[in-house]
C-alpha positions in Angstrom: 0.7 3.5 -5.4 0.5 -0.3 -5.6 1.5 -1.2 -1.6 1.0 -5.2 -0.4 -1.3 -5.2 2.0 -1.9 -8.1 4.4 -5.3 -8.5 6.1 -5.4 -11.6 9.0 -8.7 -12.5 9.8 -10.2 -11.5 6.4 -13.1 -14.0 6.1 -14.9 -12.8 9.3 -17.0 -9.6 10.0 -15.0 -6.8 9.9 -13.2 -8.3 7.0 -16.0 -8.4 4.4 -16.7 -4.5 4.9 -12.4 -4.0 4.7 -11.5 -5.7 1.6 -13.4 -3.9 -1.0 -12.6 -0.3 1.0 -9.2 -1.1 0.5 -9.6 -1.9 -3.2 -11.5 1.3 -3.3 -8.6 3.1 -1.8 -6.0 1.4 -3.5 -6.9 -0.2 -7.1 -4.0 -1.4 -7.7 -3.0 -2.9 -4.8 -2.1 -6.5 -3.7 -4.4 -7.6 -1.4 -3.4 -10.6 0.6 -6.0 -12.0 2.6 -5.9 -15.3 5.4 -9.1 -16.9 7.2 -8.9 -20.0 9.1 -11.0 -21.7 7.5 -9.5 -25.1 5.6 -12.3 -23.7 2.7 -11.0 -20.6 1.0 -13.6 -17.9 -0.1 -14.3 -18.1 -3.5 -11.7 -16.8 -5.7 -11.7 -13.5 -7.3 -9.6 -10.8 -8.9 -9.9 -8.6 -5.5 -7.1 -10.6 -3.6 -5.2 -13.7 -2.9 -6.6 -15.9 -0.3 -4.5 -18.0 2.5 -5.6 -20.5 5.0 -3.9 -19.7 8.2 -3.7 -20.6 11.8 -2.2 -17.6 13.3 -1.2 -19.9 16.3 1.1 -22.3 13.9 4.5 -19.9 14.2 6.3 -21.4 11.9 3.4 -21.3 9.1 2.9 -17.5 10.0 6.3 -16.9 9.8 7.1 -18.5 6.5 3.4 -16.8 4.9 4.8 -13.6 6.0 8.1 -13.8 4.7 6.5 -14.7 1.3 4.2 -12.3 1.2 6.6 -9.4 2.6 3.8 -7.3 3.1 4.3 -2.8 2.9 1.4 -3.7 5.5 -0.4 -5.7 7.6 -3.8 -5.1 9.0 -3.9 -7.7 11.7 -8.0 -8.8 12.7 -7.5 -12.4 12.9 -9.0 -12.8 17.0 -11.6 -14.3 19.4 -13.5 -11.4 19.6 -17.0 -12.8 21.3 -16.6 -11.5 25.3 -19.4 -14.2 26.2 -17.5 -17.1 25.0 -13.9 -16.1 26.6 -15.4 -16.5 30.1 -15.9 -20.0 28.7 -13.1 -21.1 26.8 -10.2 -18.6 28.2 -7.7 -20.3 27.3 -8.3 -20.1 23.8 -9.2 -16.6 24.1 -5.6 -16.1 25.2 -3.7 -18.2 22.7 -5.5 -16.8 20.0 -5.2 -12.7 20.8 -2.2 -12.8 23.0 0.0 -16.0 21.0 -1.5 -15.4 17.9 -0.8 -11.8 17.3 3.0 -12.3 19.0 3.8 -15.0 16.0 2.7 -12.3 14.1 4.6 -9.7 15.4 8.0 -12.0 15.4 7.0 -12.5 11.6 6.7 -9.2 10.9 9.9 -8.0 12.9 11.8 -10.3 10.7 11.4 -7.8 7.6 13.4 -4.8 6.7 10.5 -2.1 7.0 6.4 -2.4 7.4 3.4 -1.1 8.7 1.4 -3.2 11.1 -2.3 -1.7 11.6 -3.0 -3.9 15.2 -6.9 -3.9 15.9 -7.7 -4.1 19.5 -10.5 -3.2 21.6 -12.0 0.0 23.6 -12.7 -3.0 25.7 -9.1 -2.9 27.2 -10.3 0.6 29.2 -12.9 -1.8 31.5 -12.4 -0.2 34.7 -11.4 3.2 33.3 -14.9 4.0 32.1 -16.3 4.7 35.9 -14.8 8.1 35.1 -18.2 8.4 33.6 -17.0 10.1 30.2 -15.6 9.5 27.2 -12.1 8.3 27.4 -8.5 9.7 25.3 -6.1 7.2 24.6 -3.9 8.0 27.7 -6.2 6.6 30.3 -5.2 3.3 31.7 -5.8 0.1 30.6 -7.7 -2.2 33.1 -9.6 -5.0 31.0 -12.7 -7.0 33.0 -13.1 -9.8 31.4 -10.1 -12.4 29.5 -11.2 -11.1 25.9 -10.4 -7.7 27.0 -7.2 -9.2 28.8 -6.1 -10.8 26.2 -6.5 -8.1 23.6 -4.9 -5.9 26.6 -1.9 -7.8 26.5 -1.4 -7.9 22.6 -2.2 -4.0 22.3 1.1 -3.6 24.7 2.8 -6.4 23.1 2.3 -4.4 19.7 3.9 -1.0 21.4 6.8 -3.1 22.1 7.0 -3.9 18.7 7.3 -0.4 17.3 9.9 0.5 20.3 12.0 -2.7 19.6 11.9 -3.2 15.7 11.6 -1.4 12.3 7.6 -1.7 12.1 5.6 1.1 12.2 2.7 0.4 14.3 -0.8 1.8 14.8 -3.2 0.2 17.8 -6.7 1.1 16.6 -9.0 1.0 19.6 -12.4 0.5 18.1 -15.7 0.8 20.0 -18.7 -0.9 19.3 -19.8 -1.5 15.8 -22.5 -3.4 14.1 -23.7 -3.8 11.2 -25.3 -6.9 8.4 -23.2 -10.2 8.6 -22.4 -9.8 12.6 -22.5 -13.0 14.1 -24.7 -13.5 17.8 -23.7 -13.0 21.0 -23.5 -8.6 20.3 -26.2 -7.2 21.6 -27.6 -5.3 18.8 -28.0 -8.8 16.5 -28.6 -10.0 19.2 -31.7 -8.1 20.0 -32.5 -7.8 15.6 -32.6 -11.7 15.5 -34.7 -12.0 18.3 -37.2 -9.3 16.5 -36.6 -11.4 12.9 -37.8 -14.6 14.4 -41.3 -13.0 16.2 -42.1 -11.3 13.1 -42.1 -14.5 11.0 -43.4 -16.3 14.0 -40.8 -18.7 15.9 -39.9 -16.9 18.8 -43.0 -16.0 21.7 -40.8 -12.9 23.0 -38.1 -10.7 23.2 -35.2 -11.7 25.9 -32.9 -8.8 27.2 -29.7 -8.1 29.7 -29.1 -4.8 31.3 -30.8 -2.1 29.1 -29.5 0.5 31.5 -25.5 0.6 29.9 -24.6 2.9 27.7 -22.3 2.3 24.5 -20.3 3.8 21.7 -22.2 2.6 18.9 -21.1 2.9 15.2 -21.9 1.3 11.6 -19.4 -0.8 10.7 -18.7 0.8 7.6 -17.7 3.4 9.8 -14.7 1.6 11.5 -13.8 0.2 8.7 -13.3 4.4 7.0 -11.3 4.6 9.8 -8.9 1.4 9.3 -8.5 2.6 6.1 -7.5 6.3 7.1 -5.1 4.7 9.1 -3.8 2.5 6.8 -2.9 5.5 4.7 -0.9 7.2 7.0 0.4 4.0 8.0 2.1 4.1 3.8 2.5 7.6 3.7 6.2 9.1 4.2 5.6 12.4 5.8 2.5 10.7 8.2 2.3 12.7 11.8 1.7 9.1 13.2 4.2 8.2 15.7 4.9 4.5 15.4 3.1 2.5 18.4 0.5 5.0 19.3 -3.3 4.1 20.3 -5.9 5.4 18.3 -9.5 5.1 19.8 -12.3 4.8 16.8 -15.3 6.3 18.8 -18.2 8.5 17.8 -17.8 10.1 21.3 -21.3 9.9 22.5 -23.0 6.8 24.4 -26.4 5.2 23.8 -28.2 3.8 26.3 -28.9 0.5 25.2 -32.7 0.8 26.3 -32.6 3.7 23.2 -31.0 0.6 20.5 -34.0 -1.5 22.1 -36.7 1.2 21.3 -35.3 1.9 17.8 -35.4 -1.8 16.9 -38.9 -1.9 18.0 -40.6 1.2 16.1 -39.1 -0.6 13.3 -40.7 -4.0 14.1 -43.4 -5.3 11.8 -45.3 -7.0 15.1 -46.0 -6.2 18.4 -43.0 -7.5 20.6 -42.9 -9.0 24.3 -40.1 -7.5 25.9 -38.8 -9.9 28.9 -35.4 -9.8 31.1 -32.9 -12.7 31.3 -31.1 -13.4 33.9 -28.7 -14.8 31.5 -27.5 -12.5 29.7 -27.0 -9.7 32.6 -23.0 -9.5 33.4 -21.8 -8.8 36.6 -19.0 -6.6 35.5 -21.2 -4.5 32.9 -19.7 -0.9 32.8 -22.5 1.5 32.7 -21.3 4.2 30.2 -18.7 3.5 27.8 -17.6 6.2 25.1 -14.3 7.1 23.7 -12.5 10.4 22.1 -11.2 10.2 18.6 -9.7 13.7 18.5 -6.9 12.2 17.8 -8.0 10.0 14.6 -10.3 13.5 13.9 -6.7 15.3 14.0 -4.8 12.7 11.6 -7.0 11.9 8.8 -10.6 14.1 9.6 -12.5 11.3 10.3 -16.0 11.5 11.2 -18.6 8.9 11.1 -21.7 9.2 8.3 -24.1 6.7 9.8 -27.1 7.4 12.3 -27.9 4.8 15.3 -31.5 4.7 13.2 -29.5 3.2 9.5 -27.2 1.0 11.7 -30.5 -0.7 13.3 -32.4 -0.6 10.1 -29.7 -2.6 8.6 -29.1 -5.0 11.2 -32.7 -5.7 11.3 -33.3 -6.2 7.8 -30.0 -8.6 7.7 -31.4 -10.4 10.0 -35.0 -10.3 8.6 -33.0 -12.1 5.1 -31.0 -14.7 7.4 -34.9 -16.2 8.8 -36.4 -16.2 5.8 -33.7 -18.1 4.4 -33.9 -20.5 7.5 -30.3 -19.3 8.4 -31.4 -18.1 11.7 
């Protein structure tokens, strides 16, 4: 099988981990990758690099038309919560406009697959049921990233009911793993540790330790996009075009327990002090989802311990201050 695959977004987190599982998957597939950036990634035999401004319809629609993609994995977003309180509005045009050009674009072919990633965020207010949520519980977002990616999770159902594209919404939870960028809590929290052990930071500065959270390795989530990509291409799939699929591990840390980890792994003795900063007013205090039905579809199950995600996290972040790139 040699299908075109489109990946938005490619150059950023989630994207580094994706491409070379989908070369894995598929060797000889066409990989078709855009980043925002004016300055491609380096070239190489992997797949074909395209700058892109997902907000630019026109330029989506004529890269898609080009590419005509079997299908397109669509992570191109503003996905930092802290910073959509601060610029909103940019939050919104990139995860709500953004991902409609998109959609219009890939509406325009005779037949795809459209892999949308959104957000366990969307739940918000649904996770004061206290346990770990299904697909089928409402959507009530608390904050404009989870709005926004709200909005283009139902904006991609509408796309499977009203056009040829199959569609999958992945609903992911949280994932971390080496290359995250600040303003997550666990490299957050491993950068702080990096920079007292090699002596530039006095102490250790926290939020709420008291939430509890979904966590998975990013390799992880990426299986799973992968998974779902598959029955995405195959012909006798069980999907149904435009359902949610959470990506969960189905149990919640407490974030006090990522916090203890991180510091039985710490070279140095570490001062651990609260800041008002970075507590949130609408924190939810347990969030965890149900992936029986990603289990059911493709037998999914994730491989890595909260222990390896932190060890790798920390060390990332030890390389990035030696290097002076933290």
């Amino acid at each position: 099988m040699s299908p075109v695959i489109l990946i938005t977004g490619a150059s950023g987190f989630v994207g580094q981990y994706l491409l070379p599982a989908l070369r894995q998957r598929w060797p000889q597939a066409q990989l078709e990758a855009t980043c925002l950036a004016a300055e491609l990634p380096a070239a190489n035999a992997d797949c074909r690099w395209h700058q892109l401004d997902i907000l630019d319809s026109h330029a989506v629609m004529q890269c898609i038309s080009q590419i005509k993609p079997d299908l397109t994995i669509h992570l191109a977003a503003q996905a930092n919560v802290g910073l959509s309180f601060s610029h909103a509005d940019l939050t919104w045009r990139v995860n709500l406009q953004g991902s409609l050009n998109v959609f219009n674009a890939l509406a325009s072919l005779p037949a795809c697959g459209l892999l949308y990633v959104s957000s366990s965020d969307v739940y918000g207010g649904s996770f004061r049921l206290g346990q770990p949520l299904n697909e089928q519980i409402a959507l009530q977002p608390l904050n404009p990233y989870a709005a926004s990616k709200a909005a283009a999770d139902l904006a991609a159902g509408t796309l499977a009911a009203t056009s040829a594209v199959r569609v999958v919404r992945a609903r992911p939870f949280n994932h971390s793993g080496p290359g995250q960028a600040l303003g997550f809590v666990l490299p957050d929290f491993a950068a702080q540790i990096a920079q007292i052990e090699a002596g530039k930071l006095a102490g250790l500065k926290i939020g709420n330790l008291q939430a509890a959270r979904d966590f998975m390795h990013v390799r992880d989530v990426v299986a799973a996009y992968v998974s779902l990509a598959a029955e995405l291409l195959a012909p006798d799939s069980q999907l149904c075009s435009g359902e949610a699929v959470n990506i969960a591990s189905g149990s919640a840390t407490p974030v006090q327990q990522v916090l203890d980890t991180l510091l039985q792994q710490a070279k140095v003795e570490v001062t651990v002090e609260t800041d008002p900063s970075r507590l949130r007013a609408s924190d939810i205090p347990l969030a965890a989802g149900d992936a029986a039905r990603l289990r059911e579809l493709t037998g999914w199950q994730p491989r890595f311990e909260l222990r390896h995600i932190v060890s790798d996290v920390l060390q990332d972040w030890r390389q990035r201050v030696a290097s002076n790139n933290a």
